[in-house]
C-alpha positions in Angstrom: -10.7 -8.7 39.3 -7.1 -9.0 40.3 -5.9 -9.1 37.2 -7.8 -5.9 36.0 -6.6 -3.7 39.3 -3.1 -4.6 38.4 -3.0 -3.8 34.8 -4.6 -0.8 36.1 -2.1 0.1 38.2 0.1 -0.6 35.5 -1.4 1.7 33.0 -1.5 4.9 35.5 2.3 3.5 36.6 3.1 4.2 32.8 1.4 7.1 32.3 2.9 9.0 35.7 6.4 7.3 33.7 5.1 9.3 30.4 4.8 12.6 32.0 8.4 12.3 33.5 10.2 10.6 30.5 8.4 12.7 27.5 9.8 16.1 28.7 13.6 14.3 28.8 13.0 13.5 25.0 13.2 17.2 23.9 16.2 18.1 22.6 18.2 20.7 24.6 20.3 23.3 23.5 22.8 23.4 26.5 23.5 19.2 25.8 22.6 19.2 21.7 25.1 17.1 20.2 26.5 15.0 23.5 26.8 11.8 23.1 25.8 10.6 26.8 22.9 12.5 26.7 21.7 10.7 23.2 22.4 7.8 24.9 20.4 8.5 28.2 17.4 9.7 26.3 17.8 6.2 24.0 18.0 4.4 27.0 14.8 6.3 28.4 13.0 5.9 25.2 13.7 2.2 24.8 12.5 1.4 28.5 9.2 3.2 28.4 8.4 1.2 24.7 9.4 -2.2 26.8 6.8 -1.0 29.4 4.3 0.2 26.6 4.6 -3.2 24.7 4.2 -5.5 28.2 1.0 -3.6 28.8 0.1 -4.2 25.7 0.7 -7.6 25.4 -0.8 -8.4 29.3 -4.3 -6.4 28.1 -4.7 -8.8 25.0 -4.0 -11.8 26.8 -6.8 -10.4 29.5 -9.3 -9.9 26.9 -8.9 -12.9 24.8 -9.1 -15.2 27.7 -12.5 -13.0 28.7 -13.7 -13.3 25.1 -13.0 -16.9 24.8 -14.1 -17.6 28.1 -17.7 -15.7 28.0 -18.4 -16.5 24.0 -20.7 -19.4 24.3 -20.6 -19.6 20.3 -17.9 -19.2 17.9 -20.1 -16.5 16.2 -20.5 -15.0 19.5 -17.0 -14.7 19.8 -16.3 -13.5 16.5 -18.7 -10.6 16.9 -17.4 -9.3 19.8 -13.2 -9.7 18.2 -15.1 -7.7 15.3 -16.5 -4.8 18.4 -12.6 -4.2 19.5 -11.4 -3.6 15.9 -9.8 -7.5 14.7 -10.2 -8.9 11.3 -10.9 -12.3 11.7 -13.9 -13.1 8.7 -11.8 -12.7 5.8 -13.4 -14.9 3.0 -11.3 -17.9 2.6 -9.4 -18.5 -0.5 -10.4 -21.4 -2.9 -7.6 -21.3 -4.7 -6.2 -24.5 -3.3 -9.4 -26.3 -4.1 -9.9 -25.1 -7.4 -6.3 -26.4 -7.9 -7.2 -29.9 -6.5 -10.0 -30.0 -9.0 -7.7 -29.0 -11.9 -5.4 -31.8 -10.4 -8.4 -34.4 -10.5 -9.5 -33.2 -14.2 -5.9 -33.5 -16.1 -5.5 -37.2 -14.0 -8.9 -38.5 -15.6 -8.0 -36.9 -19.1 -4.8 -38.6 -19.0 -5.9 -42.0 -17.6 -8.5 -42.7 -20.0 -6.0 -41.2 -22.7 -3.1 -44.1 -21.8 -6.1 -46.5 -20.9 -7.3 -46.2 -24.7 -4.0 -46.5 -26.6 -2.7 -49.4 -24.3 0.1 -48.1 -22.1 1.0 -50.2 -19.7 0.9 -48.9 -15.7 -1.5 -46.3 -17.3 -2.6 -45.7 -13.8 0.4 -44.6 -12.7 1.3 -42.7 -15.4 -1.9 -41.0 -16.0 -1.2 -39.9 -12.2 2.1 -38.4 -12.5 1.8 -36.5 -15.9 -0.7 -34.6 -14.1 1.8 -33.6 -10.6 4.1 -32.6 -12.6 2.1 -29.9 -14.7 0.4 -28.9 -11.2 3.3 -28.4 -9.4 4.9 -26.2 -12.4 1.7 -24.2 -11.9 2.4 -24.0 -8.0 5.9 -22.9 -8.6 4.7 -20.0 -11.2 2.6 -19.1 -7.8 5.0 -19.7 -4.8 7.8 -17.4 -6.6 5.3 -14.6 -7.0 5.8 -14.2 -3.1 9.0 -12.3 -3.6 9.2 -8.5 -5.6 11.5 -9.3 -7.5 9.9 -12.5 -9.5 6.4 -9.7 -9.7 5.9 -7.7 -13.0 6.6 -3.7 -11.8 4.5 -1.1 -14.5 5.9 -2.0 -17.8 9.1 -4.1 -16.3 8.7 -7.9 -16.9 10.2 -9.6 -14.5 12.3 -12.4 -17.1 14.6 -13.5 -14.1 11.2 -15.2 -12.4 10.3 -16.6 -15.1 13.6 -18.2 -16.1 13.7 -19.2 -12.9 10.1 -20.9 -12.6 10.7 -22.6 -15.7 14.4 -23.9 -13.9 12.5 -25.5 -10.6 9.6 -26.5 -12.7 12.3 -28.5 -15.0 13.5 -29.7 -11.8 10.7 -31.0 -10.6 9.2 -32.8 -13.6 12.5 -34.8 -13.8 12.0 -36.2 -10.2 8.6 -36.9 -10.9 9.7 -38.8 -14.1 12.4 -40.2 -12.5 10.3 -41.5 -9.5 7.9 -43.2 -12.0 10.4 -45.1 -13.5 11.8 -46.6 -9.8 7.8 -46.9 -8.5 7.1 -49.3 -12.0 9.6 -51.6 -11.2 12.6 -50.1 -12.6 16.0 -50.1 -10.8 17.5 -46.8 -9.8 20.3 -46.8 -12.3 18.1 -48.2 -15.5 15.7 -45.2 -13.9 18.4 -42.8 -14.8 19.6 -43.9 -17.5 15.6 -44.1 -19.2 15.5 -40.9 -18.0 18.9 -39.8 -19.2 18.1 -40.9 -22.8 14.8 -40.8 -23.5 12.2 -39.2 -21.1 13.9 -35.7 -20.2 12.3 -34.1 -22.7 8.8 -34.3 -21.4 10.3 -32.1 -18.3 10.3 -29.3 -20.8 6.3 -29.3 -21.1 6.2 -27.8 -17.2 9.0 -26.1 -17.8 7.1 -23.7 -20.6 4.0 -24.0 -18.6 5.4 -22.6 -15.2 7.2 -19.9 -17.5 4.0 -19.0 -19.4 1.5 -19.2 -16.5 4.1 -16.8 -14.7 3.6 -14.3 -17.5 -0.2 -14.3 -17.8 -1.0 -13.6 -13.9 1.2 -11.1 -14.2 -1.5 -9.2 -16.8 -4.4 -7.2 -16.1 -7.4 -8.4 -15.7 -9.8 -7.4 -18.9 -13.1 -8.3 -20.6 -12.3 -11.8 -22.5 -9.2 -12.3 -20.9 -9.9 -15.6 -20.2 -10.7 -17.1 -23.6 -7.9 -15.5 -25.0 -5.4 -16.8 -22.5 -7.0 -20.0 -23.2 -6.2 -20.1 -26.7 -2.8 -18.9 -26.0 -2.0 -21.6 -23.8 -3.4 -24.3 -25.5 -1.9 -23.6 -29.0 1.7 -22.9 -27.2 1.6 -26.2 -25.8 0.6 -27.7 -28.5 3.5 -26.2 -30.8 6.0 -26.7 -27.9 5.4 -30.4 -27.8 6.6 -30.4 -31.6 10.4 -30.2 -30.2 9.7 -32.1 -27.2 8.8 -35.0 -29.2 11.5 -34.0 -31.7 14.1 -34.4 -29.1 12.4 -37.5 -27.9 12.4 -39.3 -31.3 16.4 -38.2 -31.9 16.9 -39.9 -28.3 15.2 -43.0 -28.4 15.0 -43.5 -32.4 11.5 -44.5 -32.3 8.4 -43.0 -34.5 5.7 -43.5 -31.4 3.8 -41.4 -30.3 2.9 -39.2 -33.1 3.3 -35.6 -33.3 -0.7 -35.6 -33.7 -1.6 -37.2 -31.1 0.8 -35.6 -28.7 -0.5 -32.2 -29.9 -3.9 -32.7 -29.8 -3.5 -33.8 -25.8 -1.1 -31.1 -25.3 -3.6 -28.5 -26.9 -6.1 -30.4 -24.6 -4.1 -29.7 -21.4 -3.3 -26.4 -22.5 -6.7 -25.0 -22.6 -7.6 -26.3 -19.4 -5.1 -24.4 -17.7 -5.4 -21.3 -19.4 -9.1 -21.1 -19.1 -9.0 -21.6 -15.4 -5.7 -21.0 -13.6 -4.6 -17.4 -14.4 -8.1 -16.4 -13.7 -8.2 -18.2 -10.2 -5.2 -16.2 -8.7 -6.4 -12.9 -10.2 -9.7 -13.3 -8.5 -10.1 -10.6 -5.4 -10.7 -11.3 -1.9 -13.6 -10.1 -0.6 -13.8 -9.3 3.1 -17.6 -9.0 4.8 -18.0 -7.3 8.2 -20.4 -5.6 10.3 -20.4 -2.5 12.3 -23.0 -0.5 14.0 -25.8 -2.9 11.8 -24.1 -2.0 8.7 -22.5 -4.1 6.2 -18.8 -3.1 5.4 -18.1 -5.2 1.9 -14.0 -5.2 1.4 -12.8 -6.2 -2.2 -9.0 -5.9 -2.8 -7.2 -6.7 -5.8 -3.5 -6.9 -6.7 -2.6 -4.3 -9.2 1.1 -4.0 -10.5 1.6 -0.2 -10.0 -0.5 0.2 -7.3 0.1 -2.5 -5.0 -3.0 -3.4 -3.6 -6.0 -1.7 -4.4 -9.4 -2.0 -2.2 -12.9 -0.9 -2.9 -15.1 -0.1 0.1 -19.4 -0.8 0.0 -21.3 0.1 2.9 -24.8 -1.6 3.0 -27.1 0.0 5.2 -29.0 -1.5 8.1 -32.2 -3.7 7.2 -35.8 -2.5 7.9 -38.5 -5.4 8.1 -40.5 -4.7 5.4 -37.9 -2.2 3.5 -36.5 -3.3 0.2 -32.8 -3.9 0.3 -31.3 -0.4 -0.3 -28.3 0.1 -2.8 -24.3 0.5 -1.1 -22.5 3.2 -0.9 -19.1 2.9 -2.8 -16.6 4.8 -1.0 -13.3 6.5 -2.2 -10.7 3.1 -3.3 -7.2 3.2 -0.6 -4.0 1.9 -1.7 -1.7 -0.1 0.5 1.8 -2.3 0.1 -0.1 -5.2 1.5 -3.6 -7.2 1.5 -3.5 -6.6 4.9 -3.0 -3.0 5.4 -5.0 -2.7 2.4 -8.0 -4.2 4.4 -7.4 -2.5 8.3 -7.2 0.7 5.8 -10.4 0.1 4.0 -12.5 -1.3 7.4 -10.8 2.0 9.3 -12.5 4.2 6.6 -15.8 3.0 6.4 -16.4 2.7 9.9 -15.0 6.6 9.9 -18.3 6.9 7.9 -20.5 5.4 9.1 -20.1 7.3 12.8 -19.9 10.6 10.5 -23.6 9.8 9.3 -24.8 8.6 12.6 -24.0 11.9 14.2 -27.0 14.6 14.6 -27.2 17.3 11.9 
């Protein structure tokens, strides 16, 4: 009780503050233009925000520590978060497992593949073949954080893609390298296997990363997928035709042969393209309730809009009643998921208290 009579006397503190520091904020013709008085009313203006913001802060501090403190439940707590307006049930993102499971398919493909021709530490090898093409396929994702390495209307952005392809290289060459000190190898015959003769196959994530980058940036349309599918597949299978080139020239050897290579390349290929551009185009759905209705939130990245979100309202349920159809309400537009959502949940709880009220 203490703590609520003082952040009440706070708030009417403020508010007599308001009344006196408002009408000092209006410009004035007999001081337009001084610079003291632009500095007094900063000054004012500045210390009423500092006021405004500590109130702030010191009410939700006060009503999380109520909420957490009288929420028996999580789902008790949640609901009443949900009451004062916070987002908190966003559907989580299984992006990073469908990635794991990607990671777990390519390192079975590739063990049994080095297990049937005979490689020696197939294991090992049939483990790091497999990082390295995941992690190109992280990079394409992680550099899609900035603008600039994001496709902009009919702009590609060729400057991300270079540059996925560059870390991608990067990091297929430590992975390669590492293999060679983790199967016995010294450091400096590491390097110089790596130097002469295994380089190349850092050029297979580098295209990858590069291509991957390209195909999120597209829209999503009906058969998409299988088409990205092929396209991945046959590129990597006709980009490992100068990888092995370059390979052959380095070490003078004739193993492995170009089919082979192809035909697991191809392999790899259309695994990835079936799944992974698909996976980070997929919307987010948000689900939340308010007033007994069902607010359904599905935003969606698109390249000229920034992010786009479509509003369903479900009505309440009647025992007895067969599930009636939602209401689809006008799209909203924002720069971020965020906004897009607060945006979305703001208009369809603007609604919902339209239709509630008589007449």
């Amino acid at each position: 009780m203490d703590n609520i009579r003082h952040l009440m006397k706070e708030y009417k503190d403020l508010e007599a503050h308001a009344h006196c520091v408002f009408p000092m904020l209006k410009p004035s013709k007999a001081l337009d233009g001084s610079q003291e008085f632009d500095q007094i009313q900063k000054d004012l203006a500045e210390s009423f925000l500092a006021a405004a913001e500590r109130l702030e802060e010191n009410l939700c501090d006060l009503v999380s520590r109520g909420i957490l403190t009288c929420g028996l439940t999580a789902r008790a707590r949640s609901a009443e978060f949900e009451k004062i307006g916070f987002m908190i049930n966003v559907a989580p993102d299984h992006l990073l497992d469908h990635m794991v499971g990607l990671y777990v398919c390519l390192t079975v493909l590739y063990i049994g593949y080095f297990k049937i021709i005979g490689r020696p530490n197939y294991m090992l090898i049939g483990v790091v073949i497999p990082t390295s093409y995941v992690g190109a396929i992280l990079t394409a994702f992680w550099l899609k954080r900035w603008k600039w390495a994001r496709r902009e209307g009919d702009n590609l952005p060729i400057a991300g893609y270079v540059l996925s392809a560059v870390t991608a290289f990067g990091f297929a060459s430590l992975t390669s390298f590492s293999l060679g000190v983790l199967t016995a190898y010294g450091v400096v015959e590491s390097w110089n296997i790596f130097k002469s003769r295994t380089w190349p196959w850092s050029l297979m994530s580098a295209f990858v990363t590069a291509l991957v980058a390209y195909l999120i940036d597209q829209k999503e349309r009906p058969g998409m997928r299988w088409r990205e599918t092929v396209a991945v597949a046959l590129g990597c299978a006709l980009w490992s035709i100068p990888v092995l080139y370059l390979i052959h020239d380095a070490c003078g050897c004739t193993s492995p042969p170009y089919w082979r290579v192809m035909i697991v390349s191809a392999l790899t290929g259309s695994l990835i393209g079936f799944f992974v551009p698909t996976w980070r185009r997929r919307p987010l759905t948000t689900v939340s309730w308010y007033e007994r209705f069902k607010v359904v939130v599905t935003t969606r990245t698109d390249q000229e809009s920034g992010v786009v979100a479509t509003i369903d309202v479900f009505p309440p349920q009647v025992p007895g009643v067969p599930g009636q159809r939602a209401e689809q309400l006008p799209s909203v537009e924002a720069i971020s998921t965020d906004d897009a959502i607060a945006e979305a949940v703001r208009s369809a709880r603007t609604w919902i208290n339209a239709r509630q009220q008589p007449g």
